[in-house]
C-alpha positions in Angstrom: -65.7 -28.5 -33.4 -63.1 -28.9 -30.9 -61.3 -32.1 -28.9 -59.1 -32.0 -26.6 -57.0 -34.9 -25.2 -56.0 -35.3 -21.5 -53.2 -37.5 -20.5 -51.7 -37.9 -16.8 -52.8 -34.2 -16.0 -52.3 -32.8 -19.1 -54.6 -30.9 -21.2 -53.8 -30.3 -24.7 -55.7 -27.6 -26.8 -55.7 -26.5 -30.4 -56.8 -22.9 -30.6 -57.2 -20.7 -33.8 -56.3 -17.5 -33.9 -58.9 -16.0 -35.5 -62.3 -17.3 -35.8 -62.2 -17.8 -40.3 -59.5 -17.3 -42.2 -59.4 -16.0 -46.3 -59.4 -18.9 -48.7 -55.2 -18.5 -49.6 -54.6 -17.8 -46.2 -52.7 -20.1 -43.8 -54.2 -20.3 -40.4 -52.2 -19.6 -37.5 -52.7 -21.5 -33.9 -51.6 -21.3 -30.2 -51.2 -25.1 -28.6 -52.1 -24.7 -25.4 -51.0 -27.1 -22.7 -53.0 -27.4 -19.0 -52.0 -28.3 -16.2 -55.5 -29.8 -15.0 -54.2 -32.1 -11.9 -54.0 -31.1 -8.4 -50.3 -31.3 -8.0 -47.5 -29.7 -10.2 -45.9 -31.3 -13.4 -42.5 -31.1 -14.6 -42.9 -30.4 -18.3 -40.5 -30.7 -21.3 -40.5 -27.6 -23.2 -37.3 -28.7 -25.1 -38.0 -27.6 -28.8 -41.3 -27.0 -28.3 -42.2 -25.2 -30.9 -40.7 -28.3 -33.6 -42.2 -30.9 -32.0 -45.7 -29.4 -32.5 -45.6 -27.8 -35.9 -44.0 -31.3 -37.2 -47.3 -33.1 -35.5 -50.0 -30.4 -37.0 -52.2 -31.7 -39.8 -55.1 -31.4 -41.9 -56.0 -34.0 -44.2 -53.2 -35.2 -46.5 -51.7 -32.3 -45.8 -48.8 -32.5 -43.0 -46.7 -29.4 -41.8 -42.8 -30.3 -42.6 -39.6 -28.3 -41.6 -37.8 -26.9 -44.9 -34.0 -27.0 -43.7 -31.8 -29.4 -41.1 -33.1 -29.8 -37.7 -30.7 -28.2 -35.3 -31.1 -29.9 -31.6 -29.0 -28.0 -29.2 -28.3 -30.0 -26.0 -31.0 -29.7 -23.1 -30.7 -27.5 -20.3 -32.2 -26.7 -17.0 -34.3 -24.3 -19.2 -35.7 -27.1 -21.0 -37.9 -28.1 -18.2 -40.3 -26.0 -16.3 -42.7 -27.0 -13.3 -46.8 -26.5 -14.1 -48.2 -25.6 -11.2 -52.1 -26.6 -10.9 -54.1 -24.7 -13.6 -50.9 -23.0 -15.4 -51.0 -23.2 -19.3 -47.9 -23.5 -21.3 -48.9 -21.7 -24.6 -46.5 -22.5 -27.8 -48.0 -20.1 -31.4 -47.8 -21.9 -34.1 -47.4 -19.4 -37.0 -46.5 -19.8 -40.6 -45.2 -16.0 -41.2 -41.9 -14.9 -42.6 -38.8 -16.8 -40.5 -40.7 -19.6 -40.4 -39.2 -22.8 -42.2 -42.2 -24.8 -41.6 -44.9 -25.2 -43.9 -47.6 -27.7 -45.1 -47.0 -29.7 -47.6 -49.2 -32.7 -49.2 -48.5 -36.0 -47.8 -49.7 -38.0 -50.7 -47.3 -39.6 -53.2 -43.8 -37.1 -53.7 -40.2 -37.7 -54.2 -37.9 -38.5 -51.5 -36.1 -34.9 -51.1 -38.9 -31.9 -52.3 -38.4 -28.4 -52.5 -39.8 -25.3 -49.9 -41.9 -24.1 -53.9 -43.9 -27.1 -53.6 -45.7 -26.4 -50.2 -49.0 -25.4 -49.6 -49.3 -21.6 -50.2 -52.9 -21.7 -48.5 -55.9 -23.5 -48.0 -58.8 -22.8 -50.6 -62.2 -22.1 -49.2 -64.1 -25.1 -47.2 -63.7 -26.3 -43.2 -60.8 -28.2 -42.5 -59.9 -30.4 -39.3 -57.0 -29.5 -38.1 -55.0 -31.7 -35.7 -51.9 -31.6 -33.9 -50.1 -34.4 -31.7 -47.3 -33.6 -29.2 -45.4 -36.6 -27.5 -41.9 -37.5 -26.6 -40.7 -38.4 -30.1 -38.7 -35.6 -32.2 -38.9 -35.8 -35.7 -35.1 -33.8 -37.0 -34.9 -33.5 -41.0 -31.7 -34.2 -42.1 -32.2 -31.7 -45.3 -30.3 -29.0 -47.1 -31.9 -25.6 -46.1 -34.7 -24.7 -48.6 -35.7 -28.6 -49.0 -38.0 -31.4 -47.0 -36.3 -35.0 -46.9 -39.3 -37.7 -46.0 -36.1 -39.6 -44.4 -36.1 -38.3 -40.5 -33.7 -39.1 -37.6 -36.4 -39.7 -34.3 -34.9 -39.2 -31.5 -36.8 -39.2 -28.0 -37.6 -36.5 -25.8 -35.3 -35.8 -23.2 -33.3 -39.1 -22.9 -31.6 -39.2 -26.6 -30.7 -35.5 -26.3 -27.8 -34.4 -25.5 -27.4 -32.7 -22.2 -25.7 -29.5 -21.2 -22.5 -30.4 -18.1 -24.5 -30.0 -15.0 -27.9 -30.7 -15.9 -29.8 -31.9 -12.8 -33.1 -32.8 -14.1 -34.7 -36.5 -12.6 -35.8 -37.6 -15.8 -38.0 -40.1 -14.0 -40.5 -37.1 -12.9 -41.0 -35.3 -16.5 -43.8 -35.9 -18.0 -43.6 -38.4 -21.0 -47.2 -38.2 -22.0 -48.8 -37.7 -25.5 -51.5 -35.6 -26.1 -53.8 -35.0 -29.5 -56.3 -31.9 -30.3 -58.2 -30.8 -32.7 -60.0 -27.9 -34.3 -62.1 -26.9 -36.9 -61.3 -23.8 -39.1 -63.3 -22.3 -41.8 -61.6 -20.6 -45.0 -64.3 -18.0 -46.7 
């Protein structure tokens, strides 16, 4: 089971890496964004990569960032132009490096620690979503730790901005797009 979203000329999908995963094992993703219109789109890629793995979900279980949410100031290489039928692919990967990580969403203390997150998912089919729109979630948490307390800020116009950026934010898309997959653990 897949679904897709399309907004404004934007495809959004959710694709697995591989096609079942070990029960234990965290799946790993690419989000892949289409440019499905007949005309080009000028696309925000600033932090990318946060602002989907905070919006990926299964169930009650929600991926967090462990540690403080740096957000540099945005740059002319924040922003790219999608021609007709380019994808924009962002992996979504849970490996070593990575500070993100599910975690339950149900009842937990205000600050939790990176030992309580999911290790993996036992066996069964879980719908995985993921949801990528202006809004960016930044913890505000020591390294190592998830505070349910987040600063949102909006993508690009609360951002900072490097001296000489000349990006028309009037002609970025500003969208939100949802997809989903399903992914088996054996």
């Amino acid at each position: 089971m897949t679904d897709n979203s399309i907004c404004m000329g934007l495809k959004l999908e959710l694709v697995p890496r591989k096609n079942a995963y070990r029960g234990g094992e965290l799946p790993e993703f690419d989000a892949k964004m289409t440019n499905i219109s007949f005309g080009s789109i000028i696309f925000c890629t600033y932090m990318a990569t946060h602002r989907l793995m905070t919006g990926l979900f299964a169930g009650d279980y929600e991926v967090v960032p462990f540690g403080p949410t740096i957000t540099p100031p945005l740059s002319e290489s924040d922003f790219m132009e999608l021609p007709p039928d380019g994808i924009f692919s962002v992996p979504l990967t849970f490996g070593s490096g990575s500070h993100y990580r599910f975690l339950y969403a149900g009842s937990a203390p205000p600050v939790v620690d990176e030992n309580m997150a999911l290790a993996g998912f036992p066996p069964g089919t879980y719908t995985f979503c993921v949801h990528l729109g202006p809004k960016l979630g930044c913890s505000i948490a020591e390294e190592g730790q998830y505070a349910f307390h987040m600063v949102i800020k909006e993508v690009p116009k609360d951002i900072e901005r490097s001296p000489g950026l000349s990006v028309d934010f009037t002609k970025v898309w500003d969208g939100a797009l949802t997809a989903k997959t399903a992914v088996t653990f054996m």
